[in-house]
N, C-alpha and C positions, 0 to 999 in steps of 0.2 A: 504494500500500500504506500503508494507516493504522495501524500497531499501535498507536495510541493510543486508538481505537474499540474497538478486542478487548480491549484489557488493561484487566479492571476490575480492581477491590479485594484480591480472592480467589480468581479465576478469570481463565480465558481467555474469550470469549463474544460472537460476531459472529452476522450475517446472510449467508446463504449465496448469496442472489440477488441482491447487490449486486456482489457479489465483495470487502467486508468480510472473510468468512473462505475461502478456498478451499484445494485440495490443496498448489500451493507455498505458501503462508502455512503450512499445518501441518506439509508438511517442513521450512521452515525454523526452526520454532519444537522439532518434535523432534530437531534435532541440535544449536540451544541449550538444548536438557534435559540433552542427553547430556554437554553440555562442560559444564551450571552441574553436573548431578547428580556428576558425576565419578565412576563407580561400573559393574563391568564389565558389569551387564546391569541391563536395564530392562521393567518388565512394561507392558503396552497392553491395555486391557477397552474398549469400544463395550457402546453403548445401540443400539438395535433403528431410528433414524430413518432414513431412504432415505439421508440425506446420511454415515451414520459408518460402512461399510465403507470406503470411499474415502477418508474424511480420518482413517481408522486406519490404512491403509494407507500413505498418504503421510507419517505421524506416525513410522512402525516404519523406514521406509524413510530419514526422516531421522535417526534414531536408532542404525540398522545402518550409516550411513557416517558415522560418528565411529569403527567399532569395536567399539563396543558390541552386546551382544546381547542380543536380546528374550526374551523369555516372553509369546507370544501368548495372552493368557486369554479372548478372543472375545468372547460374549453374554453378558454381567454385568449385575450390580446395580453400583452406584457403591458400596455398603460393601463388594461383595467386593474391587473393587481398594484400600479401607485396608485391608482383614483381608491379601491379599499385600504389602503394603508391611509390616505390622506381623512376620506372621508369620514372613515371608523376609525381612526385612531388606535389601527393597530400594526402589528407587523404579519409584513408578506411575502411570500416568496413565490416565485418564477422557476418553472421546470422548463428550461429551455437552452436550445443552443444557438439561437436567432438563425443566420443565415449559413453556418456552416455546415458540412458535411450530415449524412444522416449517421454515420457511425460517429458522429459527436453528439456528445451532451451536455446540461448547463444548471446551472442555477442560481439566479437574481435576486438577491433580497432588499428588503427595506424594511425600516423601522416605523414605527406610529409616525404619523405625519407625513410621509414617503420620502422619511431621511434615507442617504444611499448607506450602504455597508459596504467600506471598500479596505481594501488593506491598510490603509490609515486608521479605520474608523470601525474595527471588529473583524475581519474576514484574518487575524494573525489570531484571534482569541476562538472564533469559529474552527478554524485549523487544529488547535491547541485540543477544545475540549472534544473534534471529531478522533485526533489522534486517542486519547486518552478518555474514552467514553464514560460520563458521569454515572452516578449508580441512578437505576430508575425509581419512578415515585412508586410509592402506596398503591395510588388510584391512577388510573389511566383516564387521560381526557376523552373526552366525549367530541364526537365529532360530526357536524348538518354540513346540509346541501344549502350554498348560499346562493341565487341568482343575484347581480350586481348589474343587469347589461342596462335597464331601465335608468338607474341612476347613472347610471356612467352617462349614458346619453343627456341627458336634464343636465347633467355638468357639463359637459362640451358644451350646449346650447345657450347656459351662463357666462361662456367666453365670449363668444360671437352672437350676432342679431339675425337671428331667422329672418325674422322679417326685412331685412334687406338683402336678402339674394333676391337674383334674379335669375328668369329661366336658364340652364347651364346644359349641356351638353358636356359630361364627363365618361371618359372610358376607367376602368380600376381593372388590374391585374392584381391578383389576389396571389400568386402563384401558388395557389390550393393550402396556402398558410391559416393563420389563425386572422386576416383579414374580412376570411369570409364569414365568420360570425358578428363583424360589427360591421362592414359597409352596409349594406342592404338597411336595415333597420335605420340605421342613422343620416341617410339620404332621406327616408320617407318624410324626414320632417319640412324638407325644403323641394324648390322647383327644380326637380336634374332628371335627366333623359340619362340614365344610366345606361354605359355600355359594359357588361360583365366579360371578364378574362377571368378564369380558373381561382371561381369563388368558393367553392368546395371543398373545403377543408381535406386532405388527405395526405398522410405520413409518408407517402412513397414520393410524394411531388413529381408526380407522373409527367408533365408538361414542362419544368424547367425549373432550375434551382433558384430557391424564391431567395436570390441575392439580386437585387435590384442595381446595384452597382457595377456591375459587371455589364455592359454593352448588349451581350448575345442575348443577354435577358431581358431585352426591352424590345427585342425584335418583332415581337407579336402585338406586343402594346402600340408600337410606333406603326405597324401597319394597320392597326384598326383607325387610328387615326386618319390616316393619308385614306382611308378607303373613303370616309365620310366626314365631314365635319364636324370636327368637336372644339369645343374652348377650352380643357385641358384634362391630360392623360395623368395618371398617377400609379406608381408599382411601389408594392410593398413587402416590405423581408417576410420572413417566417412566421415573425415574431408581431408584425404588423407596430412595431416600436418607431421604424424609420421606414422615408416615404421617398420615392424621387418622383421627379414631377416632368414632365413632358408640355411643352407646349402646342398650340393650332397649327403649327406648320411642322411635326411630330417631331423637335430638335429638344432634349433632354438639360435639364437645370442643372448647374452644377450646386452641391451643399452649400455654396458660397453665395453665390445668386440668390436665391431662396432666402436665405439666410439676410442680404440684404436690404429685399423687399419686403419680407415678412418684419423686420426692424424697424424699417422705417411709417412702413404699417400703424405699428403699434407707436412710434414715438410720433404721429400724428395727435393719436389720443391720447398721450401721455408724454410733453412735452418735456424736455430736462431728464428722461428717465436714464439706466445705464443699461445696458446689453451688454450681457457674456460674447464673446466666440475663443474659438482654439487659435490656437497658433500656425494653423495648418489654413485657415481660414483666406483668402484672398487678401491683399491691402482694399480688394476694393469695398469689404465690408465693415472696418472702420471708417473709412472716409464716408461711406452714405450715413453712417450714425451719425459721426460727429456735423455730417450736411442737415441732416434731420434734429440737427439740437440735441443730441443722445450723449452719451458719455461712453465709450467703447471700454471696457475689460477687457484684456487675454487671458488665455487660464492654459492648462493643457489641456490634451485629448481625451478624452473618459467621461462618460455622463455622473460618476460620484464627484468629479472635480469641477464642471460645469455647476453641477445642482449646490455643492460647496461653497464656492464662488459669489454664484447665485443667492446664495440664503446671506452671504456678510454684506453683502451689494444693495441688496434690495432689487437687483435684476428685472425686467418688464421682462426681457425675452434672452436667450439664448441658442446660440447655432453651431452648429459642427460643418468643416466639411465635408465627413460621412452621412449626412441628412438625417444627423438628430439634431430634433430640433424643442425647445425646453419654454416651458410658459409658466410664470409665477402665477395664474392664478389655475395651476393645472398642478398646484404642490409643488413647482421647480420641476413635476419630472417630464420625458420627453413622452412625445405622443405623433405618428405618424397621422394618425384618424383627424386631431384637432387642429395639426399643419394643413390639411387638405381644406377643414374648413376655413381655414385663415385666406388659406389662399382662395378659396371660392367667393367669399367674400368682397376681397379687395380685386377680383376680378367684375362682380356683380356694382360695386362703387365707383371703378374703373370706366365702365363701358368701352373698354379697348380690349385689343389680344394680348393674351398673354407675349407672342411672339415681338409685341411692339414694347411693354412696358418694359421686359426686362432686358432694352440694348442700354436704359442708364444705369445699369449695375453691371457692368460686363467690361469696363475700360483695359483689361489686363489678358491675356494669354496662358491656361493655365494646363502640366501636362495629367492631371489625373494620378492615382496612386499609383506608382510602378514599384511591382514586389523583388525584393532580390534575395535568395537565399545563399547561404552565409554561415561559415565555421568558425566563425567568433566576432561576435557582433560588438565588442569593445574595441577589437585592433582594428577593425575596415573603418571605422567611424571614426579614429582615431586619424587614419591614417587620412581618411578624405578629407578630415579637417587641417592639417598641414598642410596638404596639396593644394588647394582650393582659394584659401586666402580669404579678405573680405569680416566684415562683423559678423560676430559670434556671438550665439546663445543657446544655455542648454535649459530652457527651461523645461523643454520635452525633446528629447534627445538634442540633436546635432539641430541650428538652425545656422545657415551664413546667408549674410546679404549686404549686397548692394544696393546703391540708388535708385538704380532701375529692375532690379529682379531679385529671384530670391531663392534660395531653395531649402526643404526640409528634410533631415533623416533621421528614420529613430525606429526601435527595434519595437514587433508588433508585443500585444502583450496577450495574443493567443496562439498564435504559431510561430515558426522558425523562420522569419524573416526580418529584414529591412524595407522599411517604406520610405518612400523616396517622391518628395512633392514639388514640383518646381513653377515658377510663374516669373515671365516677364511681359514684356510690353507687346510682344508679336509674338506668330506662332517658330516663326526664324529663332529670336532668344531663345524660346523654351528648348527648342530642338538642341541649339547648343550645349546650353547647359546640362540636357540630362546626358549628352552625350559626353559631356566633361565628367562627371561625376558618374556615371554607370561606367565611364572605361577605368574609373579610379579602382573599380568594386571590382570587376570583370577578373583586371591586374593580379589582384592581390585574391585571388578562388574564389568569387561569389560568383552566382549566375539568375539571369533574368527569371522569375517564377513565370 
């Protein structure tokens, strides 16, 4: 048993066919929830994979012999289990492994209020009491069947103004994720001509690996589009946590874009406000805050360090450029579903396409993640930082930059890579540069993923 393998940064997150993660591995990690949570019941939601009946099961099972008692929430999205943490004021947890692999597995927690539990903030103490499992209680907790989707939805619709959409023309690729339990209902409340892509939940993900960021995976979204008109496309992970967005002329947002509309969005309604982003974020999503009267934060990469951030800031919104995307009045946690309706919104306020509004967030040239795997991810990083020249920062791995561009590296914190971000002025820069710093990598034994 390796808990050092599972326990990343922010999460829980192994390999199921190794026996990395299995059933006792998640009993004994849910009944060190139950002893760090301290708190008399605990809610459990699962994602749709073959592997998370069973390792929810053994999750609730460790969690009911400390005592504690569950609130079974079943089939979720991963923000309905912060919308129960926030609105019950209790702790939650996530069987999932968002967009990876089906022979991976995961588990997301949070505390009352849908504070995150990240290696800073409990997942070394989690670790600790899964290693060395507490003795169990007396009594076993008791454990219901909680339905949550009703309210989740009446909370989304607390963010944004129903009554001001306008009729919408949307496509959603679900990619047979846990999307498909909340679009459908939560559209009913508004005007949209829904086009369905693989709404049906299903653990094999028969149709395409519902990682929305990956290109090949948008190719079915991006055709429904060009077939007929729509005002805008949207794909979402497994986990339906994170959303990417497609526009009318079926050309894909970057997390950064999104990010800067959706900011300015809100610092319309909320003048002087501040906004999170990562460090991975474009320049061009400070400059729209601070043009919007905003006050821009950087933080690192991780939705516990965003939501972190978030909560000493007083935060309006927060953005990744993975397309998580985070709303204080959504408990700081991220939500793919209530990003969708942001954006439906301010396209319904708009009366323009989406394809028009977003060329004033776009000033920059950006090459997307490029993965490189790597035999020691301190010496390449090391070494491209020597080579390279230019301002330094490590507040998340390797960041160097110049006036006009920039680039980022830094080691993934669920697999065996290096991520590799780069942005300058034109698409020429970008090119250069990654080719400067991927032949640095290449050199020295890495190779493109």
């Amino acid at each position: 048993m390796d808990l050092d393998a599972i326990f990343k940064a922010y999460d829980i997150r192994g390999r199921i066919d190794n026996g990395d993660l299995d059933a006792d591995i998640v009993h004994r990690i849910g009944a060190g929830f139950a002893v760090f949570a301290a708190e008399p019941r605990i809610a459990v939601g699962r994602d749709i994979r073959t592997s998370s009946e069973e390792l929810a099961t053994a999750f609730i099972d460790g969690v009911r012999g400390q005592g504690v008692d569950v609130d079974d929430l079943g089939l979720i999205a991963t923000d309905m289990s912060y919308y129960y943490a926030g609105a019950y004021s209790a702790p939650a947890a996530m069987v999932t492994a968002s967009h990876l692999p089906l022979n991976w597995n995961g588990i997301k927690l949070s505390l009352a209020g849908a504070k995150p539990v990240s290696g800073d903030t409990g997942l070394a103490d989690i670790k600790r009491l899964a290693a060395e499992p507490p003795a169990g209680s007396a009594t076993t907790g008791q454990i219901a069947r909680v339905e949550i989707l009703k309210g989740y939805i009446d909370h989304l619709y607390s963010v944004v103004d129903a009554d001001s959409f306008q009729p919408l023309r949307v496509a959603v690729d679900g990619g047979n994720g846990m999307a498909g339990v909340v679009v459908e209902p939560v559209l009913e409340r508004v005007p949209v001509v829904l086009t369905s892509l693989y709404l049906t939940p299903d653990g094999t993900f028969p149709n395409h690996p519902a990682d929305p960021t990956r290109p090949e995976n948008l190719v079915d979204l991006i055709a429904a589009i060009k077939k007929q008109p729509h005002d805008l496309g949207v794909a979402f992970d497994a986990d339906a946590d994170r959303a990417i967005f497609v526009d009318d002329a079926g050309q894909p947002l970057s997390g950064s874009t999104t990010t800067a509309m959706v900011a300015s969005w809100f610092l319309e309604r909320n003048p002087g406000a501040t906004v999170v982003h990562n460090l991975i974020c474009s320049r061009a999503v400070p400059e729209a805050i601070v043009a919007a009267g905003g006050k821009p934060v950087e933080t690192r990469v991780g939705h516990s360090y965003i939501k972190a951030v978030m909560a000493e800031t007083d935060a309006i919104f927060g953005g990744e450029h993975s397309a998580h995307f985070y709303f204080r009045d959504n408990y700081r946690a991220d939500s793919g579903t209530l990003a969708m309706l942001v954006l439906m919104q301010l396209l319904s306020e708009a009366d323009r396409p989406l394809s028009e509004l977003r060329r004033a967030f776009e000033p920059y040239s950006q090459s997307g993640e490029i993965n490189f795997r790597v035999d020691d991810v301190n010496v390449i990083m090391q070494v491209v930082e020597e080579e390279t020249g230019g301002d330094v920062n490590h507040l998340d791995g390797l960041t160097v930059s110049w006036a006009d561009r920039w680039f980022n590296l830094r080691p993934s914190n669920t697999e065996a890579l290096l991520r590799l971000n780069v942005e300058a002025p034109d698409v020429e820069g970008v090119a250069e540069l990654v080719t400067q710093v991927g032949s640095i990598i290449t050199d020295h034994g890495g190779a493109e993923d």
